[in-house]
C-alpha distance (Angstrom), angle and dihedral (degrees) to the residues before:
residue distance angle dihedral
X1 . . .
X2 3.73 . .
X3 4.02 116.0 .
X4 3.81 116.8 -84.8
X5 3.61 118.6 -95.9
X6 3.61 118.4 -129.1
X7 3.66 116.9 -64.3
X8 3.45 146.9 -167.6
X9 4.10 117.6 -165.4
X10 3.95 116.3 -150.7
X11 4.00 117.0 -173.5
X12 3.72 121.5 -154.0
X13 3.50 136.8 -171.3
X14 3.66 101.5 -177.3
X15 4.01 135.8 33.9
X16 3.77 97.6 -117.7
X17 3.47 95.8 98.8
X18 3.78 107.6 13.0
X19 3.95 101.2 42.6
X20 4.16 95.6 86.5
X21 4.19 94.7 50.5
X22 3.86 84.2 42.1
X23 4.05 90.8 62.0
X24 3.93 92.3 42.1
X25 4.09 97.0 44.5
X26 4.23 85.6 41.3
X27 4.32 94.4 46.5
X28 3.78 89.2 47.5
X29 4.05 97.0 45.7
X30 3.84 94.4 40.4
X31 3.93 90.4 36.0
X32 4.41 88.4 117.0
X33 3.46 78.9 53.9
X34 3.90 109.2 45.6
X35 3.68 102.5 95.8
X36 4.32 92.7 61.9
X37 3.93 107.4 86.4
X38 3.94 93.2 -120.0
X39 3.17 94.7 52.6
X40 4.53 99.3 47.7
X41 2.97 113.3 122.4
X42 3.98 97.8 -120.9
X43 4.08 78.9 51.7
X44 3.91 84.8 59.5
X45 3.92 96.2 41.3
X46 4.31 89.8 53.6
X47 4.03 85.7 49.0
X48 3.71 93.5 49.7
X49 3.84 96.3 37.9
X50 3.86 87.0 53.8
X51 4.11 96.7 37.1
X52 3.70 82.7 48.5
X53 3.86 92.7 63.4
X54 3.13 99.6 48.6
X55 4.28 132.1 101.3
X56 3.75 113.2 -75.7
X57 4.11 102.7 8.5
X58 3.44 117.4 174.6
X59 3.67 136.3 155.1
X60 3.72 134.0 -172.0
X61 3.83 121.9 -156.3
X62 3.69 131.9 176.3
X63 3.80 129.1 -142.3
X64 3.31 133.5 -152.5
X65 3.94 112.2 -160.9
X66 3.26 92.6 -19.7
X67 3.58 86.7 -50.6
X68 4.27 120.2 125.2
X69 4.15 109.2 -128.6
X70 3.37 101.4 158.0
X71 3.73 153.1 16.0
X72 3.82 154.8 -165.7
X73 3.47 134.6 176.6
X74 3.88 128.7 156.6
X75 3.88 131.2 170.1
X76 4.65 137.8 -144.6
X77 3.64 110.2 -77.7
X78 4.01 110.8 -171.1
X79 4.29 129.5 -176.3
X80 3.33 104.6 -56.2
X81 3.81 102.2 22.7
X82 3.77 110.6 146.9
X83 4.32 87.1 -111.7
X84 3.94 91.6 64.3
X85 3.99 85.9 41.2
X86 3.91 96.2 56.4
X87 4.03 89.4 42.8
X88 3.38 121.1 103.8
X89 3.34 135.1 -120.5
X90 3.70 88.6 16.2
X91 3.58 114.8 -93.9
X92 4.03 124.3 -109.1
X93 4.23 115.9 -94.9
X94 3.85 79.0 -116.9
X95 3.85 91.4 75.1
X96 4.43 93.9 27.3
X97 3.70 102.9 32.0
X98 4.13 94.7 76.5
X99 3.98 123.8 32.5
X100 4.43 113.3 -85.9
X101 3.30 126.6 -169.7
X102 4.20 110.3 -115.1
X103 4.10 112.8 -147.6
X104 3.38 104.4 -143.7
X105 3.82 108.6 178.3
X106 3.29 132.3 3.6
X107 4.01 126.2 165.6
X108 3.86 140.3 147.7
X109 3.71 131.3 -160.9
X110 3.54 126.9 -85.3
X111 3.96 93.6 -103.2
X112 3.84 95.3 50.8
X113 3.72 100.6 46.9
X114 4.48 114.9 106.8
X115 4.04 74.8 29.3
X116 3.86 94.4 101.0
X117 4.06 84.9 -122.8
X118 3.86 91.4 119.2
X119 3.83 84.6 54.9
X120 3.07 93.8 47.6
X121 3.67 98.7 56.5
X122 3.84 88.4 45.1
X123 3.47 91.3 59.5
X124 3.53 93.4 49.6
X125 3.23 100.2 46.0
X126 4.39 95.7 52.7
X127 4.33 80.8 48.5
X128 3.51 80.4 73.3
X129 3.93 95.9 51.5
X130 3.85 127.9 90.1
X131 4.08 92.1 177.8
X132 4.06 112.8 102.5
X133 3.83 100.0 -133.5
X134 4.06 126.1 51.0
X135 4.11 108.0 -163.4
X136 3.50 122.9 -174.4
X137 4.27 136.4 160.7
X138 2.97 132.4 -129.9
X139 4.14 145.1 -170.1
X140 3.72 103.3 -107.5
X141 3.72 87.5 -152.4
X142 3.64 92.7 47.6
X143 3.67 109.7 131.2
X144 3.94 94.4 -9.6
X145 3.81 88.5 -54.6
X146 3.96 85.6 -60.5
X147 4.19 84.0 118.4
X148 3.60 92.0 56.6
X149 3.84 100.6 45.1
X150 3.87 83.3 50.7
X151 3.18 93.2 63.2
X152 3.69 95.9 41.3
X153 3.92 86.6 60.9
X154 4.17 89.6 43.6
X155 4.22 75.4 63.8
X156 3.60 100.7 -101.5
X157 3.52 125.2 150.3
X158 3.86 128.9 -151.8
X159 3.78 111.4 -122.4
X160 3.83 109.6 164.5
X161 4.26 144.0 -37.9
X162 3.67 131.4 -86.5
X163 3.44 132.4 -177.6
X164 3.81 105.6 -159.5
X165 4.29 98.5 -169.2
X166 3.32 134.3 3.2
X167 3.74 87.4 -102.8
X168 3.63 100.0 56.3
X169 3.65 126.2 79.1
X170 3.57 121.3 -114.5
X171 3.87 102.8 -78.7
X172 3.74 118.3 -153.8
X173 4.03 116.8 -123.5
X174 3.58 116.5 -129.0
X175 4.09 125.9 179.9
X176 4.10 132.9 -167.5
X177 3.49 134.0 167.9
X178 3.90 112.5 -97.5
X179 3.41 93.6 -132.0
């Protein structure tokens, strides 16, 4: 890992201002990935539109003269939530049975990544979180597996599948402690 570059953390808790950098950081991380219907853009925008509406949103992004590189932004999940439905096998009532935050996207720029910046933005984002658990998925062949063992080293643990749309690929669902 190379040192960080110089950045500057905003939080948000709705879309007003963030939603615009959002689309431009997402369409040039994904950009590989564009062309497949679950990854569109538009396919994106309807995600984060409805994420963004939903109990507990926050995202974190990080600029870089002014500049937005990178983002999080996750949302509550309680029993019941259609996340814990989709996941298979069903997860234990030590991850359901009390509110956890779900990390939905996170992605940084092709300059800032091995910089620690998409750490850093992790971490800033679950400083924000009171829930015990933080869930996310991921592609397992994301990145030549490289995303997954990532997140393996952020802590996380895999606990089951999902496959949130027909369009997506089955995801694999991973779970830390916030803290």
């Amino acid at each position: 890992m190379t040192t960080a570059p110089t950045i500057e953390l905003r939080t948000f808790t709705t879309l007003d201002t963030a939603r615009g950098d959002l689309l431009d950081v997402y369409a040039d991380v994904r950009a590989p990935l564009l062309h497949l219907p679950n990854y569109a853009v538009t396919a994106f925008g309807e995600r984060l539109d409805r994420h963004g509406g939903e109990p507990g949103f926050t995202a974190v992004l990080a600029y870089a003269d002014g500049i937005p590189v990178g983002y999080a932004y996750g949302n509550s999940i309680e029993h019941g939530d259609r996340y814990w439905q989709r996941t298979s096998p069903a997860p234990a009532d030590t991850y359901t049975g009390r509110p956890a935050v779900a990390l939905k996207e996170i992605g940084v720029r092709q300059a800032w990544r091995k910089t620690g910046t998409a750490r850093r933005i992790h971490d800033a984002l679950l400083a924000t979180r009171d829930e015990p658990f933080v869930t996310l998925m991921v592609n397992p062949a994301a990145g030549d597996g490289k995303v997954h063992s990532l997140y393996r080293a952020w802590g996380y643990e895999d606990i089951g599948q999902s496959q949130p749309s027909p369009a997506s690929p089955v995801l694999t669902v991973m779970i830390r402690t916030v803290r």
